[in-house]
Backbone bond lengths (Angstrom), bond angles and torsions (degrees), N, CA, C in turn:
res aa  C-N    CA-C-N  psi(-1)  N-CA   C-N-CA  omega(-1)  CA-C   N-CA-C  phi
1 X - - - 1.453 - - 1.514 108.68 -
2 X 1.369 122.59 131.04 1.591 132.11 175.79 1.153 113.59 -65.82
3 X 1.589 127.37 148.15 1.514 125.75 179.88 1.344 120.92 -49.56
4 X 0.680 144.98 129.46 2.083 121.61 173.91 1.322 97.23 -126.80
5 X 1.620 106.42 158.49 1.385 123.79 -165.92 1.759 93.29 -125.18
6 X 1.163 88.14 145.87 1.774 112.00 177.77 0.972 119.88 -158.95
7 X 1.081 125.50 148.62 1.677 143.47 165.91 1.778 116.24 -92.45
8 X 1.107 119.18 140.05 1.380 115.37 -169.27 1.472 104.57 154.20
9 X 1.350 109.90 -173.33 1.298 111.10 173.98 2.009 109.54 -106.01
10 X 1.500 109.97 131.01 1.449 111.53 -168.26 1.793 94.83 -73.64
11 X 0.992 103.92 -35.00 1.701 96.13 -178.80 1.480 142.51 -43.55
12 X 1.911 103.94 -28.83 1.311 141.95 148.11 1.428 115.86 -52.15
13 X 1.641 119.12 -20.93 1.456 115.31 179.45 1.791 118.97 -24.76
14 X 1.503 92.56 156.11 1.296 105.03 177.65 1.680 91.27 -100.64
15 X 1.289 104.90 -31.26 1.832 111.64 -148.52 1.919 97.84 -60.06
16 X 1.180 100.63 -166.02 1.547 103.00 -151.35 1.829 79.45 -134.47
17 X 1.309 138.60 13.17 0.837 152.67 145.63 1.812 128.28 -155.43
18 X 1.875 118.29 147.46 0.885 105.02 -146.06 1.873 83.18 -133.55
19 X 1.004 132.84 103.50 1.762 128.94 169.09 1.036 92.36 -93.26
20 X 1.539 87.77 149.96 1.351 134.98 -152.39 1.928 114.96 -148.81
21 X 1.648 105.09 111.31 1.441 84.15 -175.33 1.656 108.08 -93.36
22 X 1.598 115.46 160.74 0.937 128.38 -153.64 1.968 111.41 -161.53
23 X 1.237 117.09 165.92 1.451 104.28 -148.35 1.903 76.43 -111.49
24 X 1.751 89.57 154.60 1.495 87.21 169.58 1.587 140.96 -74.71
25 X 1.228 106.62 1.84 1.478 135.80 -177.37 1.439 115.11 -94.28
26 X 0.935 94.66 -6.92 2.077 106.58 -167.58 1.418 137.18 43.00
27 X 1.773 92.71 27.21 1.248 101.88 -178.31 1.644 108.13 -68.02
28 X 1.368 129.36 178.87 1.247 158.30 -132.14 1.857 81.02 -127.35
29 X 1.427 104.53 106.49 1.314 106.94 139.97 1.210 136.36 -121.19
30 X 1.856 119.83 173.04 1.408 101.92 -146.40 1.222 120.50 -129.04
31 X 1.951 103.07 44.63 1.614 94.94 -169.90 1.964 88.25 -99.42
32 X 1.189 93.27 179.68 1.284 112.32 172.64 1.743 133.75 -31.12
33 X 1.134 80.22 -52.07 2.039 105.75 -173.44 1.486 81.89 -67.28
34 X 1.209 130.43 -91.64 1.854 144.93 -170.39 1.409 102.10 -15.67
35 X 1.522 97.88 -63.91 1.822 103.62 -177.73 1.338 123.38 -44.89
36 X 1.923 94.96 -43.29 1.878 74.81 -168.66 1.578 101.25 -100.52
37 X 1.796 124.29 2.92 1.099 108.42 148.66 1.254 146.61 -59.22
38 X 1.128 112.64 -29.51 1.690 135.07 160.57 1.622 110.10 -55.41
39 X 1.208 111.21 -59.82 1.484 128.85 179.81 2.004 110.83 -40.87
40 X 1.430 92.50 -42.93 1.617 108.73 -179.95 1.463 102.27 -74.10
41 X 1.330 95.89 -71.28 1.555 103.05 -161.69 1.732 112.96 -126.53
42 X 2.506 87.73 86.54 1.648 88.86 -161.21 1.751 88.29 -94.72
43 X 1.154 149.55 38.86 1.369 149.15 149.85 1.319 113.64 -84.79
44 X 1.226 128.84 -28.76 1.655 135.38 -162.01 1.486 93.09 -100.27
45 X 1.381 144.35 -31.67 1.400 159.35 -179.43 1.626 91.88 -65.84
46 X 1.720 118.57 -73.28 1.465 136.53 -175.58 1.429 78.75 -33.60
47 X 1.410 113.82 -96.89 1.456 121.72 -151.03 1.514 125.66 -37.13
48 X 1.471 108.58 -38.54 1.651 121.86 171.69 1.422 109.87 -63.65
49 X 1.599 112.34 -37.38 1.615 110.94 -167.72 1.813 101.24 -73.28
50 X 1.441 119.54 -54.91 1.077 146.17 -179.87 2.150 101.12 -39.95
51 X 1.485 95.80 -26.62 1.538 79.53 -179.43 1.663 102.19 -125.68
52 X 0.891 145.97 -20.45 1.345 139.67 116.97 1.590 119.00 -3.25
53 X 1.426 107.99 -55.56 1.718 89.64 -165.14 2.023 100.54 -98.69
54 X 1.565 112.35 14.05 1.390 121.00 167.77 1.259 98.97 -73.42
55 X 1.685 125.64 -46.69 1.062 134.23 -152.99 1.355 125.41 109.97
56 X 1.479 119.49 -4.91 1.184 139.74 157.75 1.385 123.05 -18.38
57 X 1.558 103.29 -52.13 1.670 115.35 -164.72 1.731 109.70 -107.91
58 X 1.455 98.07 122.12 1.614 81.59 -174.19 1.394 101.48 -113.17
59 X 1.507 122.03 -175.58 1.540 108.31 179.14 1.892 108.89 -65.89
60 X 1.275 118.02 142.27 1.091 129.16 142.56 1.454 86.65 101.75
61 X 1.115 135.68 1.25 1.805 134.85 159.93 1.548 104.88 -72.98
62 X 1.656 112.45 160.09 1.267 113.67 160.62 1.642 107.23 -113.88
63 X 1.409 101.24 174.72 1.708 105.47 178.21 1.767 82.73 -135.46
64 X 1.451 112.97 140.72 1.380 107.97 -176.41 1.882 91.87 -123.08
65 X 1.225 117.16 150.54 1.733 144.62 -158.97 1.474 97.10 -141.97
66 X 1.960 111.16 96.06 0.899 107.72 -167.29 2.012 105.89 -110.28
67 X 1.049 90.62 23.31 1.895 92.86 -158.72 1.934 88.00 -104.93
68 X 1.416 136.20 41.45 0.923 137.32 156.23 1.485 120.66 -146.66
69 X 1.643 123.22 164.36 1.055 106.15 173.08 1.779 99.72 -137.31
70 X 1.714 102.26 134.17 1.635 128.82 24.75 2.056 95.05 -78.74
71 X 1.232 112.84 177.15 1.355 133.40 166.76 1.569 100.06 -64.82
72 X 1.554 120.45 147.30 1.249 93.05 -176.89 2.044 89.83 -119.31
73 X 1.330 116.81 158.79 1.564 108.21 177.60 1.571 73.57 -120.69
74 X 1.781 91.01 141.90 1.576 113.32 163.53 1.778 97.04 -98.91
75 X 1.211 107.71 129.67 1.508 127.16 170.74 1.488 96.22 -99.82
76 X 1.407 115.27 122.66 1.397 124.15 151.65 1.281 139.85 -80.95
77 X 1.497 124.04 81.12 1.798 121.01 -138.97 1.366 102.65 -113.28
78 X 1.573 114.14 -5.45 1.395 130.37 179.29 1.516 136.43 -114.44
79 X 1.081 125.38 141.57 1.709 100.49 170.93 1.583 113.66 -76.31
80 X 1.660 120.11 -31.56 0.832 115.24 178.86 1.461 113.61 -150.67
81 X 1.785 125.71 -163.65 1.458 99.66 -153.73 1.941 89.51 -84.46
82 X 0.981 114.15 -29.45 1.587 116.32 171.63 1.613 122.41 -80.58
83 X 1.243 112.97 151.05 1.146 122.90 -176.23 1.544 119.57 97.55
84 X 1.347 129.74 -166.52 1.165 146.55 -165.97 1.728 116.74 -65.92
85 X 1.431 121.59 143.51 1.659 96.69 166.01 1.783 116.53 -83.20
86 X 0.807 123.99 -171.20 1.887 104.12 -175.87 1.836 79.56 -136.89
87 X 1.546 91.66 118.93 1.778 109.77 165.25 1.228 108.90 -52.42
88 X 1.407 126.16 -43.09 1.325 120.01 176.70 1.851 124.81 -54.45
89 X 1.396 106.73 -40.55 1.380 122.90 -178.43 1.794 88.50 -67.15
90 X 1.087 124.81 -86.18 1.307 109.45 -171.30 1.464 121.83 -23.88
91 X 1.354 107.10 -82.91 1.735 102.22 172.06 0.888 122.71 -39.37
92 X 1.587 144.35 -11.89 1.415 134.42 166.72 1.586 107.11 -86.31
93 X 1.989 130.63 -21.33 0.518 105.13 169.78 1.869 124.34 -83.68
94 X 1.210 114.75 -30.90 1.567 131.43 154.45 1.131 95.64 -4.50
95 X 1.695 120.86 -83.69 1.399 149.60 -140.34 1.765 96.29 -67.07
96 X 1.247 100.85 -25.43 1.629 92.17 -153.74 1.710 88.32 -89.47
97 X 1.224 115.44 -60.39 1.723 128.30 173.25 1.481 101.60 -36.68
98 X 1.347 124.12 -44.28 1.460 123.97 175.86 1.497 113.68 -46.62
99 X 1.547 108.69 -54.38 1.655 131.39 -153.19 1.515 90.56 -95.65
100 X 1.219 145.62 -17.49 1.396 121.04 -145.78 1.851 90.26 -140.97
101 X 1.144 111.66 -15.24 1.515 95.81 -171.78 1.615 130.13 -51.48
102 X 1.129 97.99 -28.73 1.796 94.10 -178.78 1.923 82.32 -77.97
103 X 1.429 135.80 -72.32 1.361 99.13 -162.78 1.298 128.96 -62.59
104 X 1.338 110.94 15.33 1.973 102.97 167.65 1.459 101.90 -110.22
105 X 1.245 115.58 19.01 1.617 108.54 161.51 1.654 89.10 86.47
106 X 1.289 137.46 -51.90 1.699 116.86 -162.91 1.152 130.24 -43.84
107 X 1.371 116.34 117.43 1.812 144.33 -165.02 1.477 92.41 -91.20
108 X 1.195 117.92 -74.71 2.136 111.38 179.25 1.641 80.52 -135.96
109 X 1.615 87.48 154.31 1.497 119.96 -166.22 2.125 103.09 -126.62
110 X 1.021 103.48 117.53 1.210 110.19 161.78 2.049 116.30 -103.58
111 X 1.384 94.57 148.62 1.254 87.50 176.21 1.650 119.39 -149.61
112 X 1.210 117.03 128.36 1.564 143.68 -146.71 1.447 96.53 -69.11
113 X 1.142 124.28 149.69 1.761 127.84 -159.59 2.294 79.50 -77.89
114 X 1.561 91.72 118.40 1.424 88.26 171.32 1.696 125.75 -92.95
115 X 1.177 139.18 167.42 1.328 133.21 -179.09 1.719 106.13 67.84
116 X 1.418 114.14 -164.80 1.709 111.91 171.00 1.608 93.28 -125.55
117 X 1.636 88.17 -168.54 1.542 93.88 -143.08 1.746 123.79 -52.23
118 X 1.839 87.57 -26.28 1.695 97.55 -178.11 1.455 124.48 -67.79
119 X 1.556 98.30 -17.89 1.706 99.85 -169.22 1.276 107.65 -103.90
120 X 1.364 129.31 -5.67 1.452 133.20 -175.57 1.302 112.04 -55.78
121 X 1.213 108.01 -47.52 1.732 98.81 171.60 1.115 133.95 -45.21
122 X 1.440 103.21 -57.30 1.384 96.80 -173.66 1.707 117.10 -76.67
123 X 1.381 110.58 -23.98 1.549 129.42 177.84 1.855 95.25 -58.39
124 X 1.142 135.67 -16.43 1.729 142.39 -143.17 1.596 70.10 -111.57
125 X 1.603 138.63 -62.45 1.285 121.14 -159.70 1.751 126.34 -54.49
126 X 1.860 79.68 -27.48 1.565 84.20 -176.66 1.745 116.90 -68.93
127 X 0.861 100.86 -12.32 2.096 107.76 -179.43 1.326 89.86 -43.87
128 X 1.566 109.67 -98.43 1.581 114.83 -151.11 1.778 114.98 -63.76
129 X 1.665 116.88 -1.02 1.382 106.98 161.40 1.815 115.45 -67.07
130 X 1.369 110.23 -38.35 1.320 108.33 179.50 1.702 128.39 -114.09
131 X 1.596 111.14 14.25 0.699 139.13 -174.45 1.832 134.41 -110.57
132 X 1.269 92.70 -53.77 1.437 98.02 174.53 1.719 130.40 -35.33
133 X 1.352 108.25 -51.91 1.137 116.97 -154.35 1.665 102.28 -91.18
134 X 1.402 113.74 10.49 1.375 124.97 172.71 1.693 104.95 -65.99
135 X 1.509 114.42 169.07 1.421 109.04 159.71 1.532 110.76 -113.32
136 X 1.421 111.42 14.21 1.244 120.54 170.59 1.792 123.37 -60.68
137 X 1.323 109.61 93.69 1.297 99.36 171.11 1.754 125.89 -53.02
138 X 1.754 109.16 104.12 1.634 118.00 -170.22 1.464 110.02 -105.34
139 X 1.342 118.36 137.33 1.165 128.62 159.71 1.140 136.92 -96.96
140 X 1.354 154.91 98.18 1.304 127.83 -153.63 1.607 114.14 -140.83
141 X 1.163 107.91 117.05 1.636 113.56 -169.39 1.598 121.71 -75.47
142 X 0.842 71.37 142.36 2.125 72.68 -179.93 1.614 116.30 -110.94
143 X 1.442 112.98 4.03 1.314 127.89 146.56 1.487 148.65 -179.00
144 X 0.398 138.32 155.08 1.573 138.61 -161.63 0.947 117.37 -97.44
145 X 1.328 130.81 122.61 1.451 164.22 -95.87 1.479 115.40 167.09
146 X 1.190 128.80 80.11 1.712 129.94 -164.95 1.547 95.13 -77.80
147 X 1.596 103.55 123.98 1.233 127.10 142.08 1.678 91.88 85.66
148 X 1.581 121.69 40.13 1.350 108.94 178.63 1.634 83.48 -137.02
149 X 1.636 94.19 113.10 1.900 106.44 175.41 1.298 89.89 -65.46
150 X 1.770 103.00 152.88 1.853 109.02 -163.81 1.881 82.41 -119.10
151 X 1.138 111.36 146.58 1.693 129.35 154.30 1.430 115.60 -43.89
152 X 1.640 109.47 65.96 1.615 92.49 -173.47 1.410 126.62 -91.50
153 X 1.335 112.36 -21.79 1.549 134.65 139.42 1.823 87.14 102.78
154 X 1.547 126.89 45.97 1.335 133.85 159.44 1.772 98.51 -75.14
155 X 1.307 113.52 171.02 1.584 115.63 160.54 1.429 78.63 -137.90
């Protein structure tokens, strides 16, 4: 299945996993999507922050939260909850979802509009460099849209 891009809300997923970017420090950020992800599912936040501030989480690692559904993967795309996303952290996480998906179990993958609004673009090119040639059916939104199920075309 080809990457496809949508707008909607990722929280509505069909997929059987849902990434999510997130800072390596586990601080609390404060746009919209974060809030009411936290708000849903504030145990999977605990647990990410809780190993993040061990030192656990470095940029461009994931921590995966499997006791909900969809599963959620924390993408680490930041050093912290301010500042820049780092292209590098993404593509390492790409690379890893590329290489590792059948052993983390992901069946279809949704993925949460990453970076803010200015960097999405270019962060959107990186999909099909490390992505395409997966057989992972991916979804990946380019914005967020509360409470509008997106056309993701799973059965």
């Amino acid at each position: 299945m080809p990457l496809t891009l949508v707008k909607g809300d990722p929280i509505l997923t069909q997929a059987s996993m849902l990434a999510i970017g997130h800072n390596a420090k586990g601080r609390t950020e404060m746009d919209d999507f974060t809030l009411e992800m936290m708000r849903r599912y504030p145990a999977a936040f605990s647990a990410y922050t809780r190993q993040a501030r061990k030192g656990r989480v470095a940029g461009g690692e994931i921590f995966l939260w499997t006791e909900t559904l969809p599963r959620i993967l924390f993408v680490s795309i930041r050093d912290s909850a301010v500042g820049a996303t780092r292209l590098r952290y993404v593509q390492k996480v790409l690379m890893t979802i590329a290489r590792d998906y059948l052993l983390l179990n992901i069946a279809s993958l949704a993925i949460a509009p990453l970076g803010n609004p200015y960097e999405r673009e270019e962060i959107q090119l990186l999909y099909p460099m490390w992505l395409q040639n997966t057989k992972l059916p991916i979804i990946a939104y380019t914005e967020y849209l509360p409470d509008l199920q997106a056309e993701e075309g799973f059965s």
